[in-house]
mmCIF file of the N, C-alpha and C atoms, coordinates in Angstrom:
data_MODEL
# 
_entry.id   MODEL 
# 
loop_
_atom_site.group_PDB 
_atom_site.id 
_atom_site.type_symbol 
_atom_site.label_atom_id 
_atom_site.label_alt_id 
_atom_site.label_comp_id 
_atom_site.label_asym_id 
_atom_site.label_entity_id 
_atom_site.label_seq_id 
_atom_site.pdbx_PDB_ins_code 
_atom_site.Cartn_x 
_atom_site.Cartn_y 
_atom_site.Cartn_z 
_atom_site.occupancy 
_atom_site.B_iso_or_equiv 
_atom_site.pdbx_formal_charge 
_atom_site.auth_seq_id 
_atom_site.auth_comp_id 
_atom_site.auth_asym_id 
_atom_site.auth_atom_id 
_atom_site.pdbx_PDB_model_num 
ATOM 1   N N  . UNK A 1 1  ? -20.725 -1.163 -15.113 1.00 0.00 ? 1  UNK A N  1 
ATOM 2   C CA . UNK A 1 1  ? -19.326 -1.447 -15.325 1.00 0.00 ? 1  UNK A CA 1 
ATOM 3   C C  . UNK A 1 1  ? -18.667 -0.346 -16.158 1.00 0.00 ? 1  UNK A C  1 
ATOM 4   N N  . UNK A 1 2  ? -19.316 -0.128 -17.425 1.00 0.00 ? 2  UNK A N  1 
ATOM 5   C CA . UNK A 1 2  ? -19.003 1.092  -18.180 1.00 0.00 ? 2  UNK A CA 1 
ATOM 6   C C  . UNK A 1 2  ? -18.176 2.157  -17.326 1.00 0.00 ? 2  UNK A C  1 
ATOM 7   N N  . UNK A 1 3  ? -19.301 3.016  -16.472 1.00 0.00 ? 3  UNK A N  1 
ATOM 8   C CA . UNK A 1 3  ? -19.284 4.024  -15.312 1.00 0.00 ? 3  UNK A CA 1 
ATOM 9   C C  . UNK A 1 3  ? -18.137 3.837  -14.655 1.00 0.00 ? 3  UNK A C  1 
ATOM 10  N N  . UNK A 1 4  ? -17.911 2.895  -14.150 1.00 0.00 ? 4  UNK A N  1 
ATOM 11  C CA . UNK A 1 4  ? -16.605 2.563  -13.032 1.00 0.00 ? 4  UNK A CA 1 
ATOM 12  C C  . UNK A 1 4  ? -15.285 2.719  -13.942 1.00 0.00 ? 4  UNK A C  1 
ATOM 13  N N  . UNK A 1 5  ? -15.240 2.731  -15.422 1.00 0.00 ? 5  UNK A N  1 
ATOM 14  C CA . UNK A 1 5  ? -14.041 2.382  -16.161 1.00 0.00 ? 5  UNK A CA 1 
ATOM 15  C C  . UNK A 1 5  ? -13.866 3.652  -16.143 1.00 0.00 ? 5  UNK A C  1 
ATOM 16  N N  . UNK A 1 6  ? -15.303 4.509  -16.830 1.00 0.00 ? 6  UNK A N  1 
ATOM 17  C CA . UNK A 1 6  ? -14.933 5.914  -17.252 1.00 0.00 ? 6  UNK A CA 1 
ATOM 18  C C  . UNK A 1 6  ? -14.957 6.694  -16.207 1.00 0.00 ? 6  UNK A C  1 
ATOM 19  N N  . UNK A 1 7  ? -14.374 6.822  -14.722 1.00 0.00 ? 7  UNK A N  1 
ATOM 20  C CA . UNK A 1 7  ? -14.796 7.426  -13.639 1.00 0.00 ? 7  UNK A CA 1 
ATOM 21  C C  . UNK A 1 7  ? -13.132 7.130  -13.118 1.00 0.00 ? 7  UNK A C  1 
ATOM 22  N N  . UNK A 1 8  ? -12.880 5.888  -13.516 1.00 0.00 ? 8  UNK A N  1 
ATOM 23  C CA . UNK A 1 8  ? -11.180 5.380  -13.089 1.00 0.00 ? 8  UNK A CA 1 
ATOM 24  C C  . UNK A 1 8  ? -10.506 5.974  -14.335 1.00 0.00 ? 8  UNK A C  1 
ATOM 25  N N  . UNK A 1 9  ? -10.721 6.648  -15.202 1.00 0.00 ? 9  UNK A N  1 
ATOM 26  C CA . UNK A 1 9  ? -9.887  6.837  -16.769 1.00 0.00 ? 9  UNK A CA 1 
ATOM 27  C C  . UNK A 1 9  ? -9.695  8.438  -15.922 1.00 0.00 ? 9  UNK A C  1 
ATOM 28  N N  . UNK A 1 10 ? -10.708 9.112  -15.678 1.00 0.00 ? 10 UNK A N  1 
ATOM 29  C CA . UNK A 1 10 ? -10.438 10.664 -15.099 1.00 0.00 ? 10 UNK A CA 1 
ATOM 30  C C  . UNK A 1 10 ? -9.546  10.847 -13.843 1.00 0.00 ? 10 UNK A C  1 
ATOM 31  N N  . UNK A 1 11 ? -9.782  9.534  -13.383 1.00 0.00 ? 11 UNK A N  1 
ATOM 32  C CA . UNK A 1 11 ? -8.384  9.993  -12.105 1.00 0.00 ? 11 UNK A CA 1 
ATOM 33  C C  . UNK A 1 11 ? -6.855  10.489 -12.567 1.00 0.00 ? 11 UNK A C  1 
ATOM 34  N N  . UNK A 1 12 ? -6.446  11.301 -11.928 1.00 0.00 ? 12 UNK A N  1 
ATOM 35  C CA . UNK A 1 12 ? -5.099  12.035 -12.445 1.00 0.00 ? 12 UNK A CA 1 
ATOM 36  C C  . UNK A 1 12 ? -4.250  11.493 -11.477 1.00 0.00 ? 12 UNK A C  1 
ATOM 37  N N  . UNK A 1 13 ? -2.877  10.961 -11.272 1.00 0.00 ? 13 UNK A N  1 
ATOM 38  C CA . UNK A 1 13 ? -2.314  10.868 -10.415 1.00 0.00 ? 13 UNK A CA 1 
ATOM 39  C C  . UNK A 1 13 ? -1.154  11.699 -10.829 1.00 0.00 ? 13 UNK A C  1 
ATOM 40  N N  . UNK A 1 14 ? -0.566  12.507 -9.246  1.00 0.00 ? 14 UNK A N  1 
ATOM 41  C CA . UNK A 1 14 ? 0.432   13.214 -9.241  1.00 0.00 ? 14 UNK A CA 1 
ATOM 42  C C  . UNK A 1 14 ? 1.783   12.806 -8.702  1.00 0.00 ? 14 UNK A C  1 
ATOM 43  N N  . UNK A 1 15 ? 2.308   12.725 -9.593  1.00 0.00 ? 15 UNK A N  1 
ATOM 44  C CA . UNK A 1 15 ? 4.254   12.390 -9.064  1.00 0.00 ? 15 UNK A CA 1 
ATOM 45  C C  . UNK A 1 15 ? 4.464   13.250 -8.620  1.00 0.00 ? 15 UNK A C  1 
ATOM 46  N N  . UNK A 1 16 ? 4.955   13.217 -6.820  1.00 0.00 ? 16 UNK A N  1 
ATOM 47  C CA . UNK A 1 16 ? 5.925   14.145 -6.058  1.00 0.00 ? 16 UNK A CA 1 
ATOM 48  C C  . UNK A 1 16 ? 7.015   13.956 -6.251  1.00 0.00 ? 16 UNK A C  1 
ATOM 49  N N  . UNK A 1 17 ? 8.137   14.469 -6.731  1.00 0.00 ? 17 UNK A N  1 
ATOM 50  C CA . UNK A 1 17 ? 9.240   14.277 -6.511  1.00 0.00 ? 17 UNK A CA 1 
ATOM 51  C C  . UNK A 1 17 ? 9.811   14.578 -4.876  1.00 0.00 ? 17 UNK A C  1 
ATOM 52  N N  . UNK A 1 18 ? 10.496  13.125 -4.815  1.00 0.00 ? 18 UNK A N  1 
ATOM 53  C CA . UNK A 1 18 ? 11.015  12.929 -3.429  1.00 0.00 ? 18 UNK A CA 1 
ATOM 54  C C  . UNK A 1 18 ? 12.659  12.973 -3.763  1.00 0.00 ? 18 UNK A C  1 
ATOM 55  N N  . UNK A 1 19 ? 13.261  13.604 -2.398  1.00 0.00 ? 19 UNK A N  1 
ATOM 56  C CA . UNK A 1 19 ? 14.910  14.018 -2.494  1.00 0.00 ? 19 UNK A CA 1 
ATOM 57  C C  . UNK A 1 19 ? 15.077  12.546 -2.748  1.00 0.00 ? 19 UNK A C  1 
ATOM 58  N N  . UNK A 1 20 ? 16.225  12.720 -3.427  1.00 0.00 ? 20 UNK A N  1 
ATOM 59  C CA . UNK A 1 20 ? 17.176  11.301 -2.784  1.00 0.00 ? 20 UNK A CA 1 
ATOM 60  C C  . UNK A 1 20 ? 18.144  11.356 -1.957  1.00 0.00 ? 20 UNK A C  1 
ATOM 61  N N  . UNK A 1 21 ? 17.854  10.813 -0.700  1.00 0.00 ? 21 UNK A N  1 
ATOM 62  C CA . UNK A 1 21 ? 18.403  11.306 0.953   1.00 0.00 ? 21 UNK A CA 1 
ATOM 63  C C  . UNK A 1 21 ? 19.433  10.440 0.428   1.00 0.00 ? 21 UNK A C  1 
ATOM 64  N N  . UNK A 1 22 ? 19.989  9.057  -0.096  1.00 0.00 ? 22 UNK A N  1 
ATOM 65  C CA . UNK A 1 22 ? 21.199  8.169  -0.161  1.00 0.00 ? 22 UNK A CA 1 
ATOM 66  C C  . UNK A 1 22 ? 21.915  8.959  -0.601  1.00 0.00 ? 22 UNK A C  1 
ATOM 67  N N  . UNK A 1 23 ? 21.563  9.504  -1.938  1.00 0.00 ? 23 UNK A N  1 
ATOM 68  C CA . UNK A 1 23 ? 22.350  10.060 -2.767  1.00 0.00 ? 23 UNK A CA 1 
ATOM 69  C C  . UNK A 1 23 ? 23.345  10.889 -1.946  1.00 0.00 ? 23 UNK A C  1 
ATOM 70  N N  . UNK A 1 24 ? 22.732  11.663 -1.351  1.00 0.00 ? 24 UNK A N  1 
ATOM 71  C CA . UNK A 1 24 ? 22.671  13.050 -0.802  1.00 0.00 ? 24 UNK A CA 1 
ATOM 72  C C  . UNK A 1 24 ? 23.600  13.074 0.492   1.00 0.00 ? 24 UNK A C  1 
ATOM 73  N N  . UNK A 1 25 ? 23.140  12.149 1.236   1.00 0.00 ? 25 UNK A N  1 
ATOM 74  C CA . UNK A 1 25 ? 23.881  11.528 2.680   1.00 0.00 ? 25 UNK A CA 1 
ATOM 75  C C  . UNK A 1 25 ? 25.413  10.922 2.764   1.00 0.00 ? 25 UNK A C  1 
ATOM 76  N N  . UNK A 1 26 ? 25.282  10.088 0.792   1.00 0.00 ? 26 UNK A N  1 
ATOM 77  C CA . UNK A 1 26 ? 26.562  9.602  0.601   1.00 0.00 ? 26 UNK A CA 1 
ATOM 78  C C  . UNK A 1 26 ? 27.707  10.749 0.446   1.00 0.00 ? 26 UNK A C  1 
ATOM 79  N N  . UNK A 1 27 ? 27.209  11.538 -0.865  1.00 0.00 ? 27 UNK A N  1 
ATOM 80  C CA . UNK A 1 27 ? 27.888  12.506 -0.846  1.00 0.00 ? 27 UNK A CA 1 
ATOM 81  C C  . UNK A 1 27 ? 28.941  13.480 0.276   1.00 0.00 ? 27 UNK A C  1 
ATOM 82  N N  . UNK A 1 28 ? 27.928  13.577 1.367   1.00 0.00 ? 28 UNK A N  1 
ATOM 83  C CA . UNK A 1 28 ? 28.122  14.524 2.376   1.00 0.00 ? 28 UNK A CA 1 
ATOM 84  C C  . UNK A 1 28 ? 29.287  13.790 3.497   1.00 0.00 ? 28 UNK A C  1 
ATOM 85  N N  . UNK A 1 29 ? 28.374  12.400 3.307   1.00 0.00 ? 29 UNK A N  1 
ATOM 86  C CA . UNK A 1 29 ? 29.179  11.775 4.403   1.00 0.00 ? 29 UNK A CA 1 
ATOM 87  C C  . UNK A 1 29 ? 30.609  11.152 3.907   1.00 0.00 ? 29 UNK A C  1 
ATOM 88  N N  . UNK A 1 30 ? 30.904  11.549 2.297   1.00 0.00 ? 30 UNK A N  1 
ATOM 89  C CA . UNK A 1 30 ? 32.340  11.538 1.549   1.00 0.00 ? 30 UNK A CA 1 
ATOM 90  C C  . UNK A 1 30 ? 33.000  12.313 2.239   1.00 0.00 ? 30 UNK A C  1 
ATOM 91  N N  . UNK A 1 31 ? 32.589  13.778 1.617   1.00 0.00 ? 31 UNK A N  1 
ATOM 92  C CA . UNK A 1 31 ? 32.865  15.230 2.049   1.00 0.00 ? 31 UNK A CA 1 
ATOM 93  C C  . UNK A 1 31 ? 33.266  15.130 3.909   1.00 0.00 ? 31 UNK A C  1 
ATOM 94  N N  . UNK A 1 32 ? 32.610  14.455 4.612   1.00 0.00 ? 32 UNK A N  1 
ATOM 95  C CA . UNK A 1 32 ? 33.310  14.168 6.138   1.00 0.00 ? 32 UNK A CA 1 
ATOM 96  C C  . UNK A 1 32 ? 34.295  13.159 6.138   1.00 0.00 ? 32 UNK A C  1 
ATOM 97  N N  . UNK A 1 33 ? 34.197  12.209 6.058   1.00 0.00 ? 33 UNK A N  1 
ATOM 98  C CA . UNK A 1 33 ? 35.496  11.377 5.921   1.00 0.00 ? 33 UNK A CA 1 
ATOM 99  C C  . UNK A 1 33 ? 36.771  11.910 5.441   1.00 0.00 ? 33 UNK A C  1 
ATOM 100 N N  . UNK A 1 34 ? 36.658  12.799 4.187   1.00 0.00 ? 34 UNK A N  1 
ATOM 101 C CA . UNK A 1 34 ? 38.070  12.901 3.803   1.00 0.00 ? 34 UNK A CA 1 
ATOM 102 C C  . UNK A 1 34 ? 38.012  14.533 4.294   1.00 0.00 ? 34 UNK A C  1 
ATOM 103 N N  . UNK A 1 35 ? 37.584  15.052 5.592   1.00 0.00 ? 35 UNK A N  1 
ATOM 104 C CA . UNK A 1 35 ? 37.584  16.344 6.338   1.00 0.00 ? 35 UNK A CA 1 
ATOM 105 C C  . UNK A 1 35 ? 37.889  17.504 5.597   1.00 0.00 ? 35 UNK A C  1 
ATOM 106 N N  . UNK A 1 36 ? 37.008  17.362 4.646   1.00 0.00 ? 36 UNK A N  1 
ATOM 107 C CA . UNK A 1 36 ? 36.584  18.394 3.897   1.00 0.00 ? 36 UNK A CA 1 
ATOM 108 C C  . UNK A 1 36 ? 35.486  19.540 4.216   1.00 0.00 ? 36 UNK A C  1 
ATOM 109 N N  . UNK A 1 37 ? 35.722  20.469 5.043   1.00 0.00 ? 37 UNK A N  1 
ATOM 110 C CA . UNK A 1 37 ? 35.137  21.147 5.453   1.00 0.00 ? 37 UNK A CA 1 
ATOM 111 C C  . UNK A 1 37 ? 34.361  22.282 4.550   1.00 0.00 ? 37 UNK A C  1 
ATOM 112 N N  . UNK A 1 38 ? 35.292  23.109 3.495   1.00 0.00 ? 38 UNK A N  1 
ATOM 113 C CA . UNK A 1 38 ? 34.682  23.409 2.594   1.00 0.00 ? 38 UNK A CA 1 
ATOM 114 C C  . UNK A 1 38 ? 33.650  22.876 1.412   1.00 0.00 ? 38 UNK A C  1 
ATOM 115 N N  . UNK A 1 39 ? 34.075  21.313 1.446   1.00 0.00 ? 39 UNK A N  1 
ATOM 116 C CA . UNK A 1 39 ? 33.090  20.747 0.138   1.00 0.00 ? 39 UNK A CA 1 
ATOM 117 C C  . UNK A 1 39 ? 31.705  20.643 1.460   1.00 0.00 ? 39 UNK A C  1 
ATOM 118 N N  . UNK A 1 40 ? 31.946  20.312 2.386   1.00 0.00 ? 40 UNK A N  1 
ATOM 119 C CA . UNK A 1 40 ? 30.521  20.237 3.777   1.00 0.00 ? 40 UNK A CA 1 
ATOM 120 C C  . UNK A 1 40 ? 29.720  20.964 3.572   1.00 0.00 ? 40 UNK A C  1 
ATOM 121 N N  . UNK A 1 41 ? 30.604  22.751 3.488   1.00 0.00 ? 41 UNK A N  1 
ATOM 122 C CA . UNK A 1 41 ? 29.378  23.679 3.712   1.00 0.00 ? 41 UNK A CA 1 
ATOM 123 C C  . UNK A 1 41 ? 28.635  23.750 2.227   1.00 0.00 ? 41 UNK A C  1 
ATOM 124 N N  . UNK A 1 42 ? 29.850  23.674 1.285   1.00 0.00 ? 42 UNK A N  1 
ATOM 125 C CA . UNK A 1 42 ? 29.029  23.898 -0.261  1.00 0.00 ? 42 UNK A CA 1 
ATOM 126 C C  . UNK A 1 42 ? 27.960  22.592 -0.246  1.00 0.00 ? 42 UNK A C  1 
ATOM 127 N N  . UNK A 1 43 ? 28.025  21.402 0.265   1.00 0.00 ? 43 UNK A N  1 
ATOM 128 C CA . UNK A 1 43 ? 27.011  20.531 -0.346  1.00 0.00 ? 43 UNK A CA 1 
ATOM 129 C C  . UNK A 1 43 ? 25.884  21.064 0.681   1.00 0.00 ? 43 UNK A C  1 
ATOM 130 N N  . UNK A 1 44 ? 25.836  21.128 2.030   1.00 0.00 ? 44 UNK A N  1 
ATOM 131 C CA . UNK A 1 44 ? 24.664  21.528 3.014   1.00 0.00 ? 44 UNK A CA 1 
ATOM 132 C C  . UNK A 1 44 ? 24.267  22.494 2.427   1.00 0.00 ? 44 UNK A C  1 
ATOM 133 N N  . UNK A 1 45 ? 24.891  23.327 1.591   1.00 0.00 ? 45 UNK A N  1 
ATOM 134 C CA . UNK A 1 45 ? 23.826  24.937 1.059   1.00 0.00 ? 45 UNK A CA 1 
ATOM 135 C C  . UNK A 1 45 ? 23.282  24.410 -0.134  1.00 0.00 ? 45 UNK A C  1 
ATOM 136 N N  . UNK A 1 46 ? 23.999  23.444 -1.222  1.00 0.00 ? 46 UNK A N  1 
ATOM 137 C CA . UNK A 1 46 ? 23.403  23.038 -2.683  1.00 0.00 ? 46 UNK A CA 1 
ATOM 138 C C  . UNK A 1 46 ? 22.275  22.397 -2.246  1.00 0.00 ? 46 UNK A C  1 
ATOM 139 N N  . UNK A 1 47 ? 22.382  21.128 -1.483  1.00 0.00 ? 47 UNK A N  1 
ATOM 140 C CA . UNK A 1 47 ? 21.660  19.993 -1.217  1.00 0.00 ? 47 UNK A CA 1 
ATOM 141 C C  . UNK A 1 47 ? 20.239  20.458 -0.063  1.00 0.00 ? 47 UNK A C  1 
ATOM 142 N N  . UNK A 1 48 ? 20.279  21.643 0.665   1.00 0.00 ? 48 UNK A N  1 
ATOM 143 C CA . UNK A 1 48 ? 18.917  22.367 1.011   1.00 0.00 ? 48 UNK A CA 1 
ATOM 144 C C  . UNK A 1 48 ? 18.077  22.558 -0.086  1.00 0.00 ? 48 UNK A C  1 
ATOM 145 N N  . UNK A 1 49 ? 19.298  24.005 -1.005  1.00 0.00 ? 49 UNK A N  1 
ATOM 146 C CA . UNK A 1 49 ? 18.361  24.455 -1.671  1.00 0.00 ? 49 UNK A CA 1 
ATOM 147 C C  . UNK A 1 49 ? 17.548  23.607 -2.595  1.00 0.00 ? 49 UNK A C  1 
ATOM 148 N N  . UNK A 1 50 ? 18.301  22.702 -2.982  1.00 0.00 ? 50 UNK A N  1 
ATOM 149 C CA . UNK A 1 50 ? 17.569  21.211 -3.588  1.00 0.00 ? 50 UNK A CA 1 
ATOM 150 C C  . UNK A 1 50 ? 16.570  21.058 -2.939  1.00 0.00 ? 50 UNK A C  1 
ATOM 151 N N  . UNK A 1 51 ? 16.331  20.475 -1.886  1.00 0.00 ? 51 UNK A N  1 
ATOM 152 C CA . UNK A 1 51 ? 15.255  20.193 -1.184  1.00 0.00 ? 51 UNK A CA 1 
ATOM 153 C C  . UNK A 1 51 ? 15.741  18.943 -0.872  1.00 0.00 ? 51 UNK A C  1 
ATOM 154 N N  . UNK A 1 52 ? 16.935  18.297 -1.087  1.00 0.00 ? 52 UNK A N  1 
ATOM 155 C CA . UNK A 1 52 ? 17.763  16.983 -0.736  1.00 0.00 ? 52 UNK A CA 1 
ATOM 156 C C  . UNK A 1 52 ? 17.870  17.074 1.029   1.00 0.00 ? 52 UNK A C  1 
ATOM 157 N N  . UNK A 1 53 ? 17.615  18.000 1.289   1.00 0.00 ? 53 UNK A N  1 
ATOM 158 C CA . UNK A 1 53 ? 18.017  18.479 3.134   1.00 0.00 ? 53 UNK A CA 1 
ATOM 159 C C  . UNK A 1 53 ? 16.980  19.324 3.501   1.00 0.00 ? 53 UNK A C  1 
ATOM 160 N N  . UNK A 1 54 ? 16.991  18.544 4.738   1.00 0.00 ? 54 UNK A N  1 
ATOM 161 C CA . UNK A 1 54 ? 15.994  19.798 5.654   1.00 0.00 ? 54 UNK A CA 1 
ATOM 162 C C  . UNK A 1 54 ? 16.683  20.782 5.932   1.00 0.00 ? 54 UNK A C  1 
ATOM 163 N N  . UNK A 1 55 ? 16.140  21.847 6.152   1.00 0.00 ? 55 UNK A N  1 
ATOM 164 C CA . UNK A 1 55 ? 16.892  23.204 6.834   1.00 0.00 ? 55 UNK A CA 1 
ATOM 165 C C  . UNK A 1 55 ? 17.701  22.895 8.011   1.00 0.00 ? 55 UNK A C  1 
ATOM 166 N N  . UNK A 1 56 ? 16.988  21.682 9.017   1.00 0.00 ? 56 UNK A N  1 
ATOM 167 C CA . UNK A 1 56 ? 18.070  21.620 10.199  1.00 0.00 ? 56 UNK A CA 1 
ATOM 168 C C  . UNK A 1 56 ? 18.897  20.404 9.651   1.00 0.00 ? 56 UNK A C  1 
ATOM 169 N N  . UNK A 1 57 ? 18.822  19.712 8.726   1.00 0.00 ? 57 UNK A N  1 
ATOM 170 C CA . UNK A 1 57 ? 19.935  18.560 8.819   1.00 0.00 ? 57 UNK A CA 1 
ATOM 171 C C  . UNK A 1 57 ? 20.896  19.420 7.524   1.00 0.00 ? 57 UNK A C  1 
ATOM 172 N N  . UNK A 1 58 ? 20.661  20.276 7.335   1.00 0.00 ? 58 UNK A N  1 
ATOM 173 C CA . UNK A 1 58 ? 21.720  21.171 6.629   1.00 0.00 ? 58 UNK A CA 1 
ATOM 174 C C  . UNK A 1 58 ? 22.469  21.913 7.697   1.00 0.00 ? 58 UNK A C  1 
ATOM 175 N N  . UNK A 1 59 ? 21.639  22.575 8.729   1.00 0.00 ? 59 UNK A N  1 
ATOM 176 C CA . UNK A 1 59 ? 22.201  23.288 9.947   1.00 0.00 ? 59 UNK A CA 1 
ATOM 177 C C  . UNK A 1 59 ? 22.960  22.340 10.554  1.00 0.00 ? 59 UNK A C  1 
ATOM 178 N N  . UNK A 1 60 ? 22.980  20.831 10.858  1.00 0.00 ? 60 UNK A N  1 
ATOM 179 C CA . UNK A 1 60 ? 23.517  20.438 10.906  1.00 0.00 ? 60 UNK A CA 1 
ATOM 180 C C  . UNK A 1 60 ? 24.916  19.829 10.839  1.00 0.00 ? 60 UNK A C  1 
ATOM 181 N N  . UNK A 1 61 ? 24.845  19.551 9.192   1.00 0.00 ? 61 UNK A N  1 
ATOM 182 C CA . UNK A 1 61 ? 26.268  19.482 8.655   1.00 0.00 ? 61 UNK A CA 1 
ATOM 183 C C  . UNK A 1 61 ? 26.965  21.034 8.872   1.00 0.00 ? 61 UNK A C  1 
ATOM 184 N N  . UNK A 1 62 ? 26.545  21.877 9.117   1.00 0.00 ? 62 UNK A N  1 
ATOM 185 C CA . UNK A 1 62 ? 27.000  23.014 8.718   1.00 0.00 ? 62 UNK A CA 1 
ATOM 186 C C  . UNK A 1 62 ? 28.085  22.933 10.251  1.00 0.00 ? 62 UNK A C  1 
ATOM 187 N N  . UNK A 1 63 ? 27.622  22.891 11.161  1.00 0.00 ? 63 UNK A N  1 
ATOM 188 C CA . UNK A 1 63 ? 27.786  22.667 12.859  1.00 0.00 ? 63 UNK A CA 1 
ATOM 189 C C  . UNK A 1 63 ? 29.001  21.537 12.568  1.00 0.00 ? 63 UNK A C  1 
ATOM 190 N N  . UNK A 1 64 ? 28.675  20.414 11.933  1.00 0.00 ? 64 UNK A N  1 
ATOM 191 C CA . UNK A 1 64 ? 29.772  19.483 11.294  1.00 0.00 ? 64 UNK A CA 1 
ATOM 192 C C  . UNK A 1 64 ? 30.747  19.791 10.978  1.00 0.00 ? 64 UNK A C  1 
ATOM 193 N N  . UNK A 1 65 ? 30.428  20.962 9.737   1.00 0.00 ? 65 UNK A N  1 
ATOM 194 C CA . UNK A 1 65 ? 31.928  21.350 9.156   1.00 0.00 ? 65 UNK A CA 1 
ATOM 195 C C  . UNK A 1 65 ? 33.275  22.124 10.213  1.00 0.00 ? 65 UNK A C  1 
ATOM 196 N N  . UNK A 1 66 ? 32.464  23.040 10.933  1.00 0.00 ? 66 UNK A N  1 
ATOM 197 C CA . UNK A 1 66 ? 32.834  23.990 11.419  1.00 0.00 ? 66 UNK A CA 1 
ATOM 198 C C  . UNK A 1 66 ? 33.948  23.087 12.801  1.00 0.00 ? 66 UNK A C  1 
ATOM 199 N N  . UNK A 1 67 ? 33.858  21.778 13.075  1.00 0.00 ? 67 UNK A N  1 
ATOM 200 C CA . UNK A 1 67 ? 34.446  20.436 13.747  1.00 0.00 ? 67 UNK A CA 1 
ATOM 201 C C  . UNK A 1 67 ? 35.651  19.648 13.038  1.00 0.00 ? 67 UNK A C  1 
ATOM 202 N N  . UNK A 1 68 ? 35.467  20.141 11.763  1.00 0.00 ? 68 UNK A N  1 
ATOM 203 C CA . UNK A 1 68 ? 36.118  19.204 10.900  1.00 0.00 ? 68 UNK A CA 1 
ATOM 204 C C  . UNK A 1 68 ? 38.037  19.432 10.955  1.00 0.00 ? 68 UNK A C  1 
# 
């Protein structure tokens, strides 16, 4: 029993930080509603480099703005 405690005490667990897509989606999908084309492209370039967006759902909005 000992063994099993001190064998579970050495496990390390690692926090990934994960985007927050709501956050991120809300934002953007503000920025479309009120046809804001410039706040579009600035959040699709902030919210990549974040890692809040994939490269294509940034390419995306970007294709978005350029509609708006």
């Amino acid at each position: 029993m000992l063994m099993l405690l001190s064998a579970s005490c050495n496990h390390i667990h690692h926090v990934r930080n994960t985007p927050d897509t709501a956050r991120a989606d809300s934002l953007i999908e503000a920025a479309h509603l009120a046809h804001d084309s410039d706040r579009i492209l600035a959040l699709a370039d902030s919210l990549e480099a974040t890692g809040d967006f994939a490269p294509i759902k940034a390419d995306y909005w970007r294709g978005r703005a350029s509609r708006v």
